[in-house]
N, C-alpha and C positions, 0 to 999 in steps of 0.2 A: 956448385951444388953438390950436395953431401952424396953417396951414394947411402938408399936407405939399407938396413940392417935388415938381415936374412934371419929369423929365428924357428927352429924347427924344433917342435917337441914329439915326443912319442911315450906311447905308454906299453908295456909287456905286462897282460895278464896272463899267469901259470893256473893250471889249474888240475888237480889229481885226475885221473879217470880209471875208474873202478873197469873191468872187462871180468866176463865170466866165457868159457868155449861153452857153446852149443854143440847138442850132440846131435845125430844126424835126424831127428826129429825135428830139432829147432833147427837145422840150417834145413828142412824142408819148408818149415814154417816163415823163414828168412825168405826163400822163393814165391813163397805162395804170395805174401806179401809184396814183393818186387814186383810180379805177374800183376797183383787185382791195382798197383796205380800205374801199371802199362794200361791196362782194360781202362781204367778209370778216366784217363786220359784221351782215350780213343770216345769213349762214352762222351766225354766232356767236348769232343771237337764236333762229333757228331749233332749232340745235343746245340751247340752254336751253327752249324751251320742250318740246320730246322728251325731254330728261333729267326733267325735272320730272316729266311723265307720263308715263314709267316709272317713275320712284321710285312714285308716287301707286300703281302698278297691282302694281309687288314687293313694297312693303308693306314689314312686319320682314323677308321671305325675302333669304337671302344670293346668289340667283342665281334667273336666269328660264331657261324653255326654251322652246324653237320645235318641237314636231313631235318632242320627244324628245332634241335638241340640243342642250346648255347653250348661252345665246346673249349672257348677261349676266354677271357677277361683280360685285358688287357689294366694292368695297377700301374697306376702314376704315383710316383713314392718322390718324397721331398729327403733329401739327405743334405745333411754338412758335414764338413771336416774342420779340426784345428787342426795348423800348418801349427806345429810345435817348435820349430826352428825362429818362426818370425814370434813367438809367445816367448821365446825364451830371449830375443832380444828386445820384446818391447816393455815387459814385466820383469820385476826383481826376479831373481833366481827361487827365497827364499817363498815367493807368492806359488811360482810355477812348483815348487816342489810339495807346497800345501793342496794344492785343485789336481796334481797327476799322482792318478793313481799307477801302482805296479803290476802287470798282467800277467806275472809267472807262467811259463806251461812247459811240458815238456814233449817229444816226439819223436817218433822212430824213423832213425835217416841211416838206407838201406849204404853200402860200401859195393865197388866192384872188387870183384873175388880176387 
């Protein structure tokens, strides 16, 4: 029996990258920044661990109250996903590249100093 064939491809994208220095206003602004998704973070765990324990304490009930005041609703939300991966093997390329659109965006990704 043959041994099968080992084929490795790879791709190199280069790409320019424009930099301007920041003066010591914008690397305070650089901080401030870094600071509010520490905060945001903390906020974020917080925020989960209170969701949890009130789900734990609603139970199956579809809403809580305070004192007489509905304070909770609980929303049942129906979601899907396409698995792009298995669309792209079970459809022509030529289909998936017609139904997928392109979502551009851009965003500020902080560096250690």
């Amino acid at each position: 029996m043959d041994k099968p064939t080992i084929v490795t491809t790879s791709t190199t994208v280069s790409r320019t990258v424009s930099s301007v220095e920041l003066d010591g206003e914008g690397a305070a602004l650089v901080e401030r920044l870094e600071n509010a998704r520490k905060q945001i973070s903390v906020y974020e765990a917080e925020k989960d661990e209170v969701t949890k324990a009130l789900k734990e304490r609603i139970g199956d009930a579809d809403a809580a109250s305070v004192n007489g005041v509905t304070r909770v609703v609980v929303q049942h939300v129906d979601s899907s996903n396409i698995d792009r991966k298995m669309l792209s093997e079970l459809v022509a390329p030529e289909i998936v590249a017609k139904i997928t659109k392109p979502n551009p965006y851009s965003y500020l990704k902080t560096l250690k100093a």
